[in-house]
MDAnalysis code that builds the backbone (N, CA, C; Angstrom):
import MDAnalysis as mda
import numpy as np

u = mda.Universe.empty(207, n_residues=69, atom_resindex=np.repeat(np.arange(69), 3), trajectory=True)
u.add_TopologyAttr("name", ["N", "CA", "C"] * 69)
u.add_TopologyAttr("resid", np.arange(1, 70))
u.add_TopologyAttr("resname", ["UNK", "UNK", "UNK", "UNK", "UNK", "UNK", "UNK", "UNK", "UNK", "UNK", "UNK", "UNK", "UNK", "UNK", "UNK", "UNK", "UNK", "UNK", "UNK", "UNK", "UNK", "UNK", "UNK", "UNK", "UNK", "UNK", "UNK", "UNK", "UNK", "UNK", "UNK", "UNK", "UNK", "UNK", "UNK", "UNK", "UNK", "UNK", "UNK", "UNK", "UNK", "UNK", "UNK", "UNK", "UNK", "UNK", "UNK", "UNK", "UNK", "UNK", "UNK", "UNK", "UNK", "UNK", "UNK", "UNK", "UNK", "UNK", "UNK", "UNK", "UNK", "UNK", "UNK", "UNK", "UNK", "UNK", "UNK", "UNK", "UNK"])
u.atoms.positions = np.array([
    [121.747, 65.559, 178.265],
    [121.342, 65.590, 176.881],
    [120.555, 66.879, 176.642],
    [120.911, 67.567, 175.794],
    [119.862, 68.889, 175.014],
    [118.565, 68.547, 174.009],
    [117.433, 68.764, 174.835],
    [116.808, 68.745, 174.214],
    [116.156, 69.385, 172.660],
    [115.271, 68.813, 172.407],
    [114.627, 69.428, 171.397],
    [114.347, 71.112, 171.346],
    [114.665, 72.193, 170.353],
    [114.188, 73.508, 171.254],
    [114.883, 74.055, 170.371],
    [114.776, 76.070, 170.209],
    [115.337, 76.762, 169.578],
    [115.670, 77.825, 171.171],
    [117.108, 78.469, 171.015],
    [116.679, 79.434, 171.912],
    [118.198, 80.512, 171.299],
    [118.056, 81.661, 171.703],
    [119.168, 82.735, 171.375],
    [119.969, 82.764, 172.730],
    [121.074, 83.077, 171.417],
    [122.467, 83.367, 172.400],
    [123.585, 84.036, 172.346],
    [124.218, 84.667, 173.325],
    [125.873, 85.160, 172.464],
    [126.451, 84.720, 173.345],
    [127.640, 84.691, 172.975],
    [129.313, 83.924, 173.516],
    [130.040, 85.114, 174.595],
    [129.425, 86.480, 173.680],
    [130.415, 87.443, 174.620],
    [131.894, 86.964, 174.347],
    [132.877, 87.366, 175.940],
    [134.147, 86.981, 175.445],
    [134.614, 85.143, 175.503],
    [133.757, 84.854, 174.935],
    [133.824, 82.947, 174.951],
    [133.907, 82.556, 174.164],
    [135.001, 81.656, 173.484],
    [135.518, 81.338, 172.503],
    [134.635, 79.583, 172.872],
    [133.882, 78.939, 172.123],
    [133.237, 77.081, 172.634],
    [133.484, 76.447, 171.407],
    [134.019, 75.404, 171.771],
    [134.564, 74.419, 170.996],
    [133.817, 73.267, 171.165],
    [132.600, 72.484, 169.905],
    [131.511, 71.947, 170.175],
    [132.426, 70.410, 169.542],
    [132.054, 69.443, 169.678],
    [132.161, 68.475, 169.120],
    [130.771, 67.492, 169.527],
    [129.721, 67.134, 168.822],
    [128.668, 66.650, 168.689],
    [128.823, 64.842, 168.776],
    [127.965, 64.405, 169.725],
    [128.341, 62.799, 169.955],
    [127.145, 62.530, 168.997],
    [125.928, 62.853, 168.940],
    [124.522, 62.479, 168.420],
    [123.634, 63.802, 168.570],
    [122.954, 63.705, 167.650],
    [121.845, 64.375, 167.516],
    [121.916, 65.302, 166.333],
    [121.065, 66.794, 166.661],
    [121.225, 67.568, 165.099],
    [121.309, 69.056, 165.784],
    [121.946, 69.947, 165.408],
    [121.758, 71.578, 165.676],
    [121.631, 72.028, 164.332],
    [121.225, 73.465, 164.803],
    [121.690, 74.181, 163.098],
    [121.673, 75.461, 164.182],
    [122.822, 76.087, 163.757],
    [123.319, 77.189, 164.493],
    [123.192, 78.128, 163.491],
    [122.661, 79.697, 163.619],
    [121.750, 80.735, 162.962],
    [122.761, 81.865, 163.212],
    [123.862, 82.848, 162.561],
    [124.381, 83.758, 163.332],
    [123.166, 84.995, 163.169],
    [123.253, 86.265, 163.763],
    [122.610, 87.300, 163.621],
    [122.534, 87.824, 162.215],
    [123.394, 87.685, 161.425],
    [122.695, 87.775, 159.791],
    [122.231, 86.560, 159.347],
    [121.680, 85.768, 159.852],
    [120.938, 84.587, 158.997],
    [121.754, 82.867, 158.522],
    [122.726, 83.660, 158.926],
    [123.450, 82.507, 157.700],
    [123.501, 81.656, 158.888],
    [123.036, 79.656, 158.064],
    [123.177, 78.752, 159.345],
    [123.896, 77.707, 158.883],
    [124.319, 77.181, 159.682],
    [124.870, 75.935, 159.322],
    [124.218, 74.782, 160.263],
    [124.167, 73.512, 159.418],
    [123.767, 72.417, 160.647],
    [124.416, 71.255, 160.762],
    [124.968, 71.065, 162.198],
    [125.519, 69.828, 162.343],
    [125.200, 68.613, 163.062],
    [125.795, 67.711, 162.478],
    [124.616, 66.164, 163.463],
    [126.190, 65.346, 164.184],
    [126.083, 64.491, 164.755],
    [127.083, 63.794, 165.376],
    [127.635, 63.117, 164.350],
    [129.349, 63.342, 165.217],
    [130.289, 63.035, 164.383],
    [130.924, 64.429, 164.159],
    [130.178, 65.786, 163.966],
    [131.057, 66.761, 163.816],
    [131.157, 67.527, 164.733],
    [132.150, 68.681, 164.469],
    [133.377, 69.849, 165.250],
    [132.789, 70.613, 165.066],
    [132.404, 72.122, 165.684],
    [132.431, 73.168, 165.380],
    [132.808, 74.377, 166.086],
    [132.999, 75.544, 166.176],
    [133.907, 76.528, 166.996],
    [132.757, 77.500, 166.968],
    [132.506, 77.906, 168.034],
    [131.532, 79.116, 168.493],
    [132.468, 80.624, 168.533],
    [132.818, 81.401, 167.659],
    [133.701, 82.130, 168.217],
    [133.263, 83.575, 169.192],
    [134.168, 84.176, 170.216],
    [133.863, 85.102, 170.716],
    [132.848, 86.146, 169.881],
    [131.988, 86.763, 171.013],
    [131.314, 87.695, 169.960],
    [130.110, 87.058, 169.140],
    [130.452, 85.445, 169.045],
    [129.276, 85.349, 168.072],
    [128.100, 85.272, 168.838],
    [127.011, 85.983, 168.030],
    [125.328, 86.052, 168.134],
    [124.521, 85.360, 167.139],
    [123.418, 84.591, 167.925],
    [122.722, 84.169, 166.865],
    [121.696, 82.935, 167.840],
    [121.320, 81.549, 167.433],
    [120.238, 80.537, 167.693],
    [120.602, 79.364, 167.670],
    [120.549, 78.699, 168.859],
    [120.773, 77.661, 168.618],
    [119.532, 76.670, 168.653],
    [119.213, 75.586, 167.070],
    [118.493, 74.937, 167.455],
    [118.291, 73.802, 167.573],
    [118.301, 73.153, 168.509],
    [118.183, 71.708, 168.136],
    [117.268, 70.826, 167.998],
    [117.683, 69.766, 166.574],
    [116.575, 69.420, 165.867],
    [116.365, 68.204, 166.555],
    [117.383, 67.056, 167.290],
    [117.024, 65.738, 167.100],
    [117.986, 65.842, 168.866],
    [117.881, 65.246, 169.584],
    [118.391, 65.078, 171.447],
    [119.796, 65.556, 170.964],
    [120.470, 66.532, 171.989],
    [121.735, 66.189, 171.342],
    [122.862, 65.803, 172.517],
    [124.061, 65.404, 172.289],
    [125.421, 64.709, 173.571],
    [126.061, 65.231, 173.104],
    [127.210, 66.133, 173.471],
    [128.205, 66.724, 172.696],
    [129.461, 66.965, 174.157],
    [130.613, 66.980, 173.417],
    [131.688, 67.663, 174.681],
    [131.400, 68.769, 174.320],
    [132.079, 69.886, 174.916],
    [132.791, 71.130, 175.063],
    [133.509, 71.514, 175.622],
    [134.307, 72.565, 175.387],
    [135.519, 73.195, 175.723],
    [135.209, 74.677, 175.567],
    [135.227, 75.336, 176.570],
    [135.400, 76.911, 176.748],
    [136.880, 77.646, 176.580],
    [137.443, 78.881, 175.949],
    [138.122, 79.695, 176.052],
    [137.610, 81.109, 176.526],
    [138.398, 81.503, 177.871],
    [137.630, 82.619, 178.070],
    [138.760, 83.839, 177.367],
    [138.252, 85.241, 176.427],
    [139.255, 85.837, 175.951],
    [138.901, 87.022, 176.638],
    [139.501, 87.472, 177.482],
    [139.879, 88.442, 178.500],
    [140.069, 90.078, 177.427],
])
């Protein structure tokens, strides 16, 4: 489980494919703009992206990596 916490990150050449069981994020790219998702939803990290991930409430999620060469 992911705790509570803010921390920075980039993907580099990593394409992550989030699907959220419980909890809350709000993902920050390097210009600001965030979105936040709680369980129950999908979201796609794409290569290259920079930015914060934070999470607000425990979170369980799958994932899936693409590595793009």
């Amino acid at each position: 489980m992911v705790q509570v916490g803010k921390k920075y990150f980039e993907c580099g050449v990593i394409d992550e494919a989030c699907i959220l069981i419980e909890g809350e994020v709000i993902i920050t790219d390097s210009d600001g703009n965030s979105e936040t998702y709680v369980g129950g939803q999908a979201f796609i990290l794409p290569a290259g992206f920079k930015g914060t991930w934070e999470t607000v409430k425990p979170v369980k999620k799958y994932f899936a990596m693409h590595f793009n060469k």
